[in-house]
C-alpha positions as a LaTeX table, in Angstrom:
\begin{tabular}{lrrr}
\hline
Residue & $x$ (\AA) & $y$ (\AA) & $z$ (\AA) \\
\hline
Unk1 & $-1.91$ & $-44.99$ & 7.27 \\
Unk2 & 0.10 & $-42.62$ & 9.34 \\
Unk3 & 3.55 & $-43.69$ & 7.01 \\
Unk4 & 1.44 & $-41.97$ & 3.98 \\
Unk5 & 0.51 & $-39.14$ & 6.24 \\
Unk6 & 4.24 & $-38.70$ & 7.40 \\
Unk7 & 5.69 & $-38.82$ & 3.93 \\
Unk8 & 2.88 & $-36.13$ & 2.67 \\
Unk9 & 3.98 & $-33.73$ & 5.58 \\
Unk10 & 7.38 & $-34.34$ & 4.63 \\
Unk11 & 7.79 & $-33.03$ & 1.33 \\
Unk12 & 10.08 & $-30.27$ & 0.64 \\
Unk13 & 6.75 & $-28.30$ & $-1.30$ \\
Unk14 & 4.27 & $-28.89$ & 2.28 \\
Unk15 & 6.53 & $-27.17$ & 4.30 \\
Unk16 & 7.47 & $-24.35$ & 1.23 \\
Unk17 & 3.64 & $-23.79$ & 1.06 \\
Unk18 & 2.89 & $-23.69$ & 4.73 \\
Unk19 & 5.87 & $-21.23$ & 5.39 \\
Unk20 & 5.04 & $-18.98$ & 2.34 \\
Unk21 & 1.26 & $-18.98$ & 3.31 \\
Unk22 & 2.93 & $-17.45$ & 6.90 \\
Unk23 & 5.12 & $-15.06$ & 5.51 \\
Unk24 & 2.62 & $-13.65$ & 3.21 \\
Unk25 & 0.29 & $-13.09$ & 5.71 \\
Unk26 & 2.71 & $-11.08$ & 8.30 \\
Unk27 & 3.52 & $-9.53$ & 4.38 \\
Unk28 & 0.38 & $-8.02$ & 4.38 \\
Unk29 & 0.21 & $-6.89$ & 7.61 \\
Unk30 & 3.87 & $-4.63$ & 6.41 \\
Unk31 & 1.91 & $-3.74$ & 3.63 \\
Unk32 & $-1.28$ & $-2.72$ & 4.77 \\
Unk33 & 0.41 & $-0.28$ & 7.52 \\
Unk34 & 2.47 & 0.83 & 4.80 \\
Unk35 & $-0.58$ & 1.83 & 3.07 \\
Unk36 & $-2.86$ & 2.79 & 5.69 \\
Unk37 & $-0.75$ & 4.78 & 8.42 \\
Unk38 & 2.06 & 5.90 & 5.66 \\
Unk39 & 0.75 & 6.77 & 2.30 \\
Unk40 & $-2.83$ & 7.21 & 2.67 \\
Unk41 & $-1.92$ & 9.81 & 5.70 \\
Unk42 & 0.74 & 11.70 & 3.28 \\
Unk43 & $-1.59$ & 11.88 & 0.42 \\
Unk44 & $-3.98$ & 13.06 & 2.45 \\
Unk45 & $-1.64$ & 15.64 & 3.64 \\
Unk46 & $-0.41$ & 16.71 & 0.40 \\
Unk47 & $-4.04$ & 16.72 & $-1.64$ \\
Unk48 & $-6.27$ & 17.67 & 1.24 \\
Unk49 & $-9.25$ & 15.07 & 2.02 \\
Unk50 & $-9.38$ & 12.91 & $-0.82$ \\
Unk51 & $-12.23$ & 10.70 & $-0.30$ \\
Unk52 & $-10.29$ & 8.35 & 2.12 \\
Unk53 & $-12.48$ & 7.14 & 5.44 \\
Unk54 & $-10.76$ & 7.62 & 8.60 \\
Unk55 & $-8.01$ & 10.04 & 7.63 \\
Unk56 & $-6.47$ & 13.00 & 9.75 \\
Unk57 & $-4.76$ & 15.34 & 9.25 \\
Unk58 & $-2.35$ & 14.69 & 11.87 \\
Unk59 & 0.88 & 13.14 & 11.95 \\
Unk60 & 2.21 & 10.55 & 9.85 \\
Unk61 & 1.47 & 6.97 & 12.11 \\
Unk62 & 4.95 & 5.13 & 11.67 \\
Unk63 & 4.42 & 3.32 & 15.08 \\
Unk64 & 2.31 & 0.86 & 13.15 \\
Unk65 & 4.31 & 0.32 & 10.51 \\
Unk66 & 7.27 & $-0.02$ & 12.47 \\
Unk67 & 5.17 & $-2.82$ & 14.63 \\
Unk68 & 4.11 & $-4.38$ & 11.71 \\
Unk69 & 7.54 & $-4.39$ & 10.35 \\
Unk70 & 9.01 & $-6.02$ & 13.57 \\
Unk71 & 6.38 & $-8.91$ & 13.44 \\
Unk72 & 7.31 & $-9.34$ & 9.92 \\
Unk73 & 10.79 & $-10.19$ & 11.09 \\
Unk74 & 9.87 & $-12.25$ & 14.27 \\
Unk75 & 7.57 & $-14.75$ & 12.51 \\
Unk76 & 10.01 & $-15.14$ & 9.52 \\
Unk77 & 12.56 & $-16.06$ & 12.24 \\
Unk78 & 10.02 & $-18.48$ & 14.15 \\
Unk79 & 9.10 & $-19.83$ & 11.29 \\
Unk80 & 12.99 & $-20.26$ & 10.05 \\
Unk81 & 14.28 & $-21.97$ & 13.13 \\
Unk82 & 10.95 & $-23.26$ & 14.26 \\
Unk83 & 9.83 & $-24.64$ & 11.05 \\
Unk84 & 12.62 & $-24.77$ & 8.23 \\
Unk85 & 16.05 & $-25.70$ & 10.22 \\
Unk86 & 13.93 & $-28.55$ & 11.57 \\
Unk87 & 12.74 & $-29.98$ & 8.95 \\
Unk88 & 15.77 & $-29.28$ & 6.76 \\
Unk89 & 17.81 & $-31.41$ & 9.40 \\
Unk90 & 15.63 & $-33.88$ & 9.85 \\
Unk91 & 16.07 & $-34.12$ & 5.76 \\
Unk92 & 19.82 & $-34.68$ & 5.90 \\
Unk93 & 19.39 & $-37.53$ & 8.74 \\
Unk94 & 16.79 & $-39.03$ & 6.35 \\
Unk95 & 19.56 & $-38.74$ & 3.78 \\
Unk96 & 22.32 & $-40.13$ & 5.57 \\
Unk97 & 20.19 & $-43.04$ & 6.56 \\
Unk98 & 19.57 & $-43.66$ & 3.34 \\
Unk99 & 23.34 & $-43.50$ & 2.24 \\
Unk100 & 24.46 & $-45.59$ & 4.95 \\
Unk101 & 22.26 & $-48.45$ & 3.77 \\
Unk102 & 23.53 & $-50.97$ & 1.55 \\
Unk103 & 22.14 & $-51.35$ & $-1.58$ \\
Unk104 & 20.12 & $-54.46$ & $-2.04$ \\
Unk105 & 21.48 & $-57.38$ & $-3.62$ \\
Unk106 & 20.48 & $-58.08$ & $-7.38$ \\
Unk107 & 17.78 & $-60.23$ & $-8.12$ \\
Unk108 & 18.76 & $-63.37$ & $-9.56$ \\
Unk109 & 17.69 & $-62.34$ & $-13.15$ \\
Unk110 & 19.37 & $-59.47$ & $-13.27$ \\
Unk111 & 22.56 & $-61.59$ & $-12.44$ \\
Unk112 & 22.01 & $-64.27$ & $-14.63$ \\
Unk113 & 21.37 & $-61.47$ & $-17.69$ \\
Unk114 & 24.89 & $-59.57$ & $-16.24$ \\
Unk115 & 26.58 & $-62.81$ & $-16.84$ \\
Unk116 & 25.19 & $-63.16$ & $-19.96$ \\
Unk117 & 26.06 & $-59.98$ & $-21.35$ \\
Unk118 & 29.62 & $-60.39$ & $-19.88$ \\
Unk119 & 29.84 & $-64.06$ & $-21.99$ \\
Unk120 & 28.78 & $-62.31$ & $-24.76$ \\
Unk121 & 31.03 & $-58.98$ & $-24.35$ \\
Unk122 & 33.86 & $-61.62$ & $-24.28$ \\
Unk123 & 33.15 & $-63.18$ & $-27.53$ \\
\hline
\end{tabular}
């Protein structure tokens, strides 16, 4: 039960999805201060009130962005060495163990049909 659990968590596409479902959201966070405290401001600014709720005609709000910008950057590097250096090591000591291991030994029909086809390449 928990080896099938372990080797669903441990495919390369789990982890992809789980750390692209993270990055997208701190995405939108950069993208909706972009948006809301950058270009809806400006527009404003430029067109007069355009039929935008909430908007001033103040100064521009990059403190936001620039926040939202900075957590971008600090959960894509949590994630990275929290998440994806783990896992991508614990990946190559999976691989090693299972290049270190010897391969197993034929079965005896595939031995007996390798000498056959040797008796016969020697004909």
């Amino acid at each position: 039960m928990f080896k099938g659990f372990r080797d669903f968590i441990m495919r390369g596409n789990v982890v992809d999805l789980a750390v692209a479902v993270i990055i997208g959201a701190a995405f939108n966070q950069i993208v909706n201060s972009m948006v809301g405290d950058v270009l809806t401001p400006l527009i404003g600014a430029i067109f007069g009130r355009p039929d935008f709720s909430g908007i001033a005609l103040g100064p521009i709000l990059l403190g936001k962005f620039i926040n939202a910008v900075v957590n971008f950057f600090i959960v894509a590097v949590v994630i990275y060495f929290g998440v994806v250096l783990p896992m991508k090591k614990l990946h190559d000591r999976i691989d090693k163990k299972k290049a270190a291991q010897p391969a197993p030994a034929p079965s005896e029909e595939v031995r007996l049909l390798s000498e056959i086809l040797e008796t016969l390449k020697n004909k």
